[in-house]
C-alpha positions as CSV (number, residue, x, y, z in Angstrom):
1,X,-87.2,-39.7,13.9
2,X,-84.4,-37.1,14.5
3,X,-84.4,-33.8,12.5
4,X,-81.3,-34.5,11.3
5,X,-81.6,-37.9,10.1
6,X,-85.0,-36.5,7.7
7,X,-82.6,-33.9,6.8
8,X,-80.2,-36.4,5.1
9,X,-82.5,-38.5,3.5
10,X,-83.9,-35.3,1.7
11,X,-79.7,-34.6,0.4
12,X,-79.6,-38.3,-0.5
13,X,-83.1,-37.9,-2.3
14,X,-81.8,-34.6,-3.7
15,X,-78.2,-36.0,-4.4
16,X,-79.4,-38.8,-6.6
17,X,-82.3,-37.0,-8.4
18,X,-79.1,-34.7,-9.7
19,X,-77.0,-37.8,-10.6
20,X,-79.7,-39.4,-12.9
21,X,-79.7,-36.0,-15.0
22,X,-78.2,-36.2,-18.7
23,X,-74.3,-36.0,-18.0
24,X,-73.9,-32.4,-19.9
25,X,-76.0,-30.9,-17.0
26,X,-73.4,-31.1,-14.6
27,X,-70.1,-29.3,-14.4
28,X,-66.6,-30.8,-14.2
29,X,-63.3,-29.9,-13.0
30,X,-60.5,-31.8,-14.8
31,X,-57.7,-31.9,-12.9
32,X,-53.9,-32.9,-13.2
33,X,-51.3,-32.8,-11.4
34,X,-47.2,-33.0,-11.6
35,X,-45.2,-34.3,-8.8
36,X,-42.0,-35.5,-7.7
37,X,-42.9,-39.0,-7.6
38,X,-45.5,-41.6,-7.3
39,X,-46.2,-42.0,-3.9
40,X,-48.4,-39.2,-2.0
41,X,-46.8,-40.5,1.3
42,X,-43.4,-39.2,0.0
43,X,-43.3,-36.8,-2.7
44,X,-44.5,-33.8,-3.8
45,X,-47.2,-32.3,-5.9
46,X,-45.2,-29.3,-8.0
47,X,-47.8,-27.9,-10.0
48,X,-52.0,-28.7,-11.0
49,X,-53.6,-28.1,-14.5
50,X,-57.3,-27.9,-14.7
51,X,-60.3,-26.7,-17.0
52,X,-63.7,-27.1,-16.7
53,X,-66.1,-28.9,-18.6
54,X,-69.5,-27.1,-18.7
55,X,-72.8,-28.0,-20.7
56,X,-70.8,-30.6,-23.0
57,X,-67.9,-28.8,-23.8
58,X,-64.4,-27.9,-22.9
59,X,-64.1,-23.8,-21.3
60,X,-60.6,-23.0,-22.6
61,X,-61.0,-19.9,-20.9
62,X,-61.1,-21.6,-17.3
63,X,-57.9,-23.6,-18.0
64,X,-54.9,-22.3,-15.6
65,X,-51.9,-23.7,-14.2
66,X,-50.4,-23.0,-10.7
67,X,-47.0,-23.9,-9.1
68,X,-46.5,-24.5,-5.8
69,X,-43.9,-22.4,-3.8
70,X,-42.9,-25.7,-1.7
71,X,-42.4,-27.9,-4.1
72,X,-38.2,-29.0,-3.7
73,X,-37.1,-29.6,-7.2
74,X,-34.1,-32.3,-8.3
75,X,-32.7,-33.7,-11.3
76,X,-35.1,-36.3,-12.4
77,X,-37.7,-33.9,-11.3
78,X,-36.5,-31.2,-13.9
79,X,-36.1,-33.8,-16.8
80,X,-39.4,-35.1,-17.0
81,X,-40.9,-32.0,-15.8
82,X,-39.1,-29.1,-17.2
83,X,-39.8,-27.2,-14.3
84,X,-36.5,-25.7,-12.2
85,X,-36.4,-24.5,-8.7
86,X,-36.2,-20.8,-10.3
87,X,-39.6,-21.3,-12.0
88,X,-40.8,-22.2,-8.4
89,X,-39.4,-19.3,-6.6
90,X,-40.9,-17.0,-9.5
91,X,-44.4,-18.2,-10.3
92,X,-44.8,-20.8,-6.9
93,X,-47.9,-20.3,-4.8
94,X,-48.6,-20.7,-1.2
95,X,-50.2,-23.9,-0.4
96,X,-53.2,-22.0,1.7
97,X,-54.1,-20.0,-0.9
98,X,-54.0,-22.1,-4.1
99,X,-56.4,-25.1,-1.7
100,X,-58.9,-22.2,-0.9
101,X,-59.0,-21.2,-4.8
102,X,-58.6,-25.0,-5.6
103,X,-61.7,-25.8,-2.7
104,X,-64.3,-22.7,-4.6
105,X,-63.5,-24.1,-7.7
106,X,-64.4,-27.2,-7.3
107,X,-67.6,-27.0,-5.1
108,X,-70.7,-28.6,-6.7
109,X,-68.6,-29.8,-9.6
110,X,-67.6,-33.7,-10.8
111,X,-63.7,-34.3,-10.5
112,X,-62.4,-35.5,-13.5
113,X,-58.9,-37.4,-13.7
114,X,-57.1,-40.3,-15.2
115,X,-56.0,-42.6,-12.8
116,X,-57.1,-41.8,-9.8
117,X,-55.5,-44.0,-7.3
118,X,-52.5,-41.3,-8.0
119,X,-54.3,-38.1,-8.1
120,X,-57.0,-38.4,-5.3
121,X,-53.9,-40.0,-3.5
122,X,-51.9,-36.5,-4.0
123,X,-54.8,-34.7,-3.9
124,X,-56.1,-35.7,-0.5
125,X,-52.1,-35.1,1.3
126,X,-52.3,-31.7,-0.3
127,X,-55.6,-30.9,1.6
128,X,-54.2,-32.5,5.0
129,X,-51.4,-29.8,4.3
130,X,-53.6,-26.9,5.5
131,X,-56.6,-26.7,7.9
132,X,-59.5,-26.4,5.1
133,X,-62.8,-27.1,5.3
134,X,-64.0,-31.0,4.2
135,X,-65.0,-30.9,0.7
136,X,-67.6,-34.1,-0.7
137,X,-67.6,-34.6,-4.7
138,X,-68.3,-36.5,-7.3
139,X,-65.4,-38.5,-9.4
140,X,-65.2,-39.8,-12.6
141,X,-61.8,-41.9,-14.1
142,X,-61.1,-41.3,-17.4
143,X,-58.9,-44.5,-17.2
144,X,-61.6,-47.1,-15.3
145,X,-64.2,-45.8,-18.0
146,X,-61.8,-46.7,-20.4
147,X,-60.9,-50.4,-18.9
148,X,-64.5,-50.8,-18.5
149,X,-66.0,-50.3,-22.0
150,X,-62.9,-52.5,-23.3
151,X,-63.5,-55.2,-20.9
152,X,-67.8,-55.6,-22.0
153,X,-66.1,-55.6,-25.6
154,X,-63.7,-58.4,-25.1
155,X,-60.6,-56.3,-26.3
156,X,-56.6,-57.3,-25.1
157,X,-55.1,-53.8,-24.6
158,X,-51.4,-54.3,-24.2
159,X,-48.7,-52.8,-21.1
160,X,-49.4,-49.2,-21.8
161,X,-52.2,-49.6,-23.5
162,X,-54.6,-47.3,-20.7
163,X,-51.8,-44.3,-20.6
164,X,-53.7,-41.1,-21.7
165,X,-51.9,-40.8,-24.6
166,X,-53.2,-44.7,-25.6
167,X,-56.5,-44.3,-24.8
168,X,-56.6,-41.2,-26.8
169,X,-55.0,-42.5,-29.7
170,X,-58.0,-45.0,-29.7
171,X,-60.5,-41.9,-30.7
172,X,-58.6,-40.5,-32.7
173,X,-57.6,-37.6,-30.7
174,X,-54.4,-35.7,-31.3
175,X,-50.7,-36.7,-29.9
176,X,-50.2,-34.0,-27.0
177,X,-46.6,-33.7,-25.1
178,X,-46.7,-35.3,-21.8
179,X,-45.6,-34.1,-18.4
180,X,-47.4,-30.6,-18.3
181,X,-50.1,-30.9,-15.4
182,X,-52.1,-28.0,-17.5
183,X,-51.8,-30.0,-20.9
184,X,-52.5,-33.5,-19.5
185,X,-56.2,-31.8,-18.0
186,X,-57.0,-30.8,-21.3
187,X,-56.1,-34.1,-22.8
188,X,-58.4,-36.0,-20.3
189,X,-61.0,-33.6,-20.9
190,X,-61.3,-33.9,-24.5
191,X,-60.6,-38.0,-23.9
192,X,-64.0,-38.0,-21.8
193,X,-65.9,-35.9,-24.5
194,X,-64.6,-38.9,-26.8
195,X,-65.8,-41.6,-24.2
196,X,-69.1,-39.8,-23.7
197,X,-69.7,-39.8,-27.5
198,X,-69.0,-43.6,-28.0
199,X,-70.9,-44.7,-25.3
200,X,-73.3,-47.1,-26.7
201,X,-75.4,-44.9,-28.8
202,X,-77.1,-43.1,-25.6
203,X,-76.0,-40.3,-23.2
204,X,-74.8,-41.4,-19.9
205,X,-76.3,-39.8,-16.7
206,X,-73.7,-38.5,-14.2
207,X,-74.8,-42.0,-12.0
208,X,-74.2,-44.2,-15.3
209,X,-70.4,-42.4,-15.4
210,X,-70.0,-42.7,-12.1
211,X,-70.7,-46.4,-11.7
212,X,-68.4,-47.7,-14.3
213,X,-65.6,-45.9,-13.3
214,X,-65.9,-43.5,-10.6
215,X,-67.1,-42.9,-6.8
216,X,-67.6,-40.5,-4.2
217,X,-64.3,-39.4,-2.4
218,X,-64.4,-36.7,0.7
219,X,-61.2,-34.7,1.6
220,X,-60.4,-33.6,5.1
221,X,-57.8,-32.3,6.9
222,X,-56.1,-33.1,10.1
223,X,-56.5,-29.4,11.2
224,X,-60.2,-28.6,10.3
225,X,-61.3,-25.2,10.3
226,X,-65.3,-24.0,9.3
C-alpha cells in the first residue's frame, strides 16, 4: 500500500481520536460577518466580528472587528449597518492581509457561526478573492444545534423563531443590538455555551456537536499559492 494512503489513514485515525475529546478541549473561532446582501454570488462582505472560545469560555480579549477597504457602501447598506463609506476609507483593510490574519487565526480551531448556509457561503468567495493557501476545519451551527434539540423535543417554533436573538431569548441570554458583525460573534458564542450547558445532562464531544449540526467544509482559492 502507498505511503501516502497509510499516511492518511493515520490523520483520519488522529483526526477522529481529537473529535471524540470533551468539547471544552478544543478551541473555537466564532465568526460573523456584515455584508451588503444575502447572496455571496453578488454582494459583499463589509466587515467580520470574531472571538474565541478556549477551554469552555468566552476570551474577550481575542474579540476584534475588521473592515474591509473594498467593501462599496449604499443606502440600505448604511441603515442596517451603520457603517459609511468614510468608516471604510478610514479603518478598511486590504483583503490579502486580513485572509492571511483571518487563515492563522483559525488553523486547528472549530468555526463557529449561526447559519451557515450564509456565512461559509461569504466566507468561501472571500477566500477565492486572494491566492491563499486551502484551509480544512471543523464547523459547528449555532442555528442547526438549535433546530435539532427542538425537533427531538417536539416543540413548534414560529417564522423567526431560530434568529439569534430568538434562540437566545430561549436561555435566557441578554437582548444584544443586531447588525454589528463583532456583537453578533459574541452573541453566538455565549448562545453555544447556553446550548452546551442544556445538552441533555452530559458534555458533548466535538463529534457529538458536529453531527447534529455541523460538518467539515474546506476553502480554496482559484489562484492557490503554498
Amino acid at each position: 500500500m502507498p505511503k501516502r494512503i497509510f499516511q492518511a489513514i493515520d490523520s483520519w485515525r488522529e483526526r477522529r481520536e481529537e473529535q471524540t475529546k470533551p468539547w471544552h478541549e478544543h478551541s473555537y473561532f466564532v465568526l460573523d460577518m456584515e455584508t451588503t446582501g444575502l447572496d455571496p454570488k453578488q454582494h459583499q462582505v463589509i466587515s467580520l466580528g470574531w472571538v474565541l472560545i478556549e477551554n469552555g469560555a468566552v476570551q474577550l480579549d481575542t474579540a476584534q472587528h475588521l473592515l474591509l477597504d473594498s467593501a462599496e457602501i449604499d443606502d440600505v447598506s448604511v441603515g442596517i449597518h451603520m457603517i459609511t463609506d468614510s468608516d471604510v476609507m478610514e479603518q478598511g483593510r486590504r483583503h490579502e492581509s486580513v485572509l492571511r490574519y483571518l487563515r492563522q487565526i483559525m488553523k486547528d480551531k472549530v468555526l463557529v457561526v449561526h447559519y451557515s448556509p450564509l456565512e461559509l457561503g461569504f466566507l468561501k468567495s472571500l477566500w477565492q478573492t486572494q491566492p491563499m493557501p486551502a484551509l480544512a476545519f471543523d464547523w459547528i451551527d449555532t442555528m442547526q444545534v438549535e433546530m435539532q434539540r427542538r425537533s427531538r423535543t417536539q416543540e413548534i417554533i414560529g417564522d423567526g423563531g431560530y434568529r439569534l436573538p430568538a434562540c437566545r431569548e430561549r436561555y435566557g441570554l441578554p437582548d444584544y443590538p443586531g447588525h454589528d458583525a463583532l456583537t453578533d460573534a459574541m452573541a453566538t458564542a455565549e448562545l453555544l455555551l447556553a446550548q452546551v450547558a442544556h445538552f441533555n445532562d452530559h458534555e458533548p464531544s466535538l463529534q457529538e456537536l458536529v453531527r447534529i449540526g455541523g460538518g467539515r467544509a474546506r476553502l480554496s482559492s482559484n489562484n492557490k499559492t503554498s
